[in-house]
C-alpha positions in Angstrom: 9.9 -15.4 -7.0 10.1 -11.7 -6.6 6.5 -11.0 -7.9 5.2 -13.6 -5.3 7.2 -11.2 -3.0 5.5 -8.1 -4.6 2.1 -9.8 -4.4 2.9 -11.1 -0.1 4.2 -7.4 0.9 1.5 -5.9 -1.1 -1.7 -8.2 0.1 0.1 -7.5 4.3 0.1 -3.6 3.4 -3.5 -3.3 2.3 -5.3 -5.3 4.9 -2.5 -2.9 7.5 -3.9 0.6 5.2 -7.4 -0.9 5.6 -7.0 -1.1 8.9 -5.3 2.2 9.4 -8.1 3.7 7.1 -11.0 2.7 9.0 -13.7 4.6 7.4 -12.0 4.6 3.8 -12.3 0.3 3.9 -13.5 -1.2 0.9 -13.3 -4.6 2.4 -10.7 -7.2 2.2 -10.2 -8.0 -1.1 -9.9 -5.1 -2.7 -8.0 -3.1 0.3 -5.2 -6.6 -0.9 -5.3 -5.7 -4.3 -5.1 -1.3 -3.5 -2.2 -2.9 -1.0 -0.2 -4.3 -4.9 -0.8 -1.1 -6.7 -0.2 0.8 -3.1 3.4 -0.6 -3.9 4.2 0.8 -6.6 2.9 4.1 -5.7 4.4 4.3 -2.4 8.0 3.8 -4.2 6.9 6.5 -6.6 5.9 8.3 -3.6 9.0 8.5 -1.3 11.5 8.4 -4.7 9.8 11.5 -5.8 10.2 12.9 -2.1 13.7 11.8 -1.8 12.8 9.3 1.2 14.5 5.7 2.0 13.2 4.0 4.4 15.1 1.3 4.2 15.5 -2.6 2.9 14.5 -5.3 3.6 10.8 -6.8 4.5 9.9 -4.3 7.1 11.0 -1.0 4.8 9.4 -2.5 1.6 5.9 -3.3 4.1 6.0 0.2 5.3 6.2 1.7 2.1 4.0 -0.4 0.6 1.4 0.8 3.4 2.3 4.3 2.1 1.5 3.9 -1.0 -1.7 1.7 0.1 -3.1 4.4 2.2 -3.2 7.0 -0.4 -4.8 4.9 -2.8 -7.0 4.0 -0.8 -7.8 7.7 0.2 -8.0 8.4 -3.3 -10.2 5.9 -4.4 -12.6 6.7 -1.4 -12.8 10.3 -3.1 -14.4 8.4 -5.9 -16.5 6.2 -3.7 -18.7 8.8 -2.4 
């Protein structure tokens, strides 16, 4: 149960980073799947930084999207 959980909060914070990246898109599918490995690297992110942001559904979608948006940044460094 808690990867379907990882895979939900993942897939709802890469369509919200593609939506928040506008330019930096790569299109639904793939913004789902940066959104799952967004996850892990937004908790790496804000561990590293020393940042909670809290429990719960809401603070695991927000870091998710964290984590989301700089992948997605990154992998639009590569894209060009």
């Amino acid at each position: 149960m808690d990867f379907l959980y990882f895979i939900i909060v993942g897939g709802i914070a890469g369509w919200l980073a593609g939506q928040i990246m506008k330019g930096g898109s790569f299109g639904l599918i793939t913004n789902i799947i940066l959104g799952i490995i967004g996850g892990v690297v937004g908790g790496w992110l804000l561990g590293v930084a020393g940042v909670s942001i809290g429990g719960g559904l809401t603070g695991s979608i927000i870091t998710s999207a964290i984590g989301a948006i700089a992948v997605i940044f990154v992998a639009g460094l590569f894209k060009k």
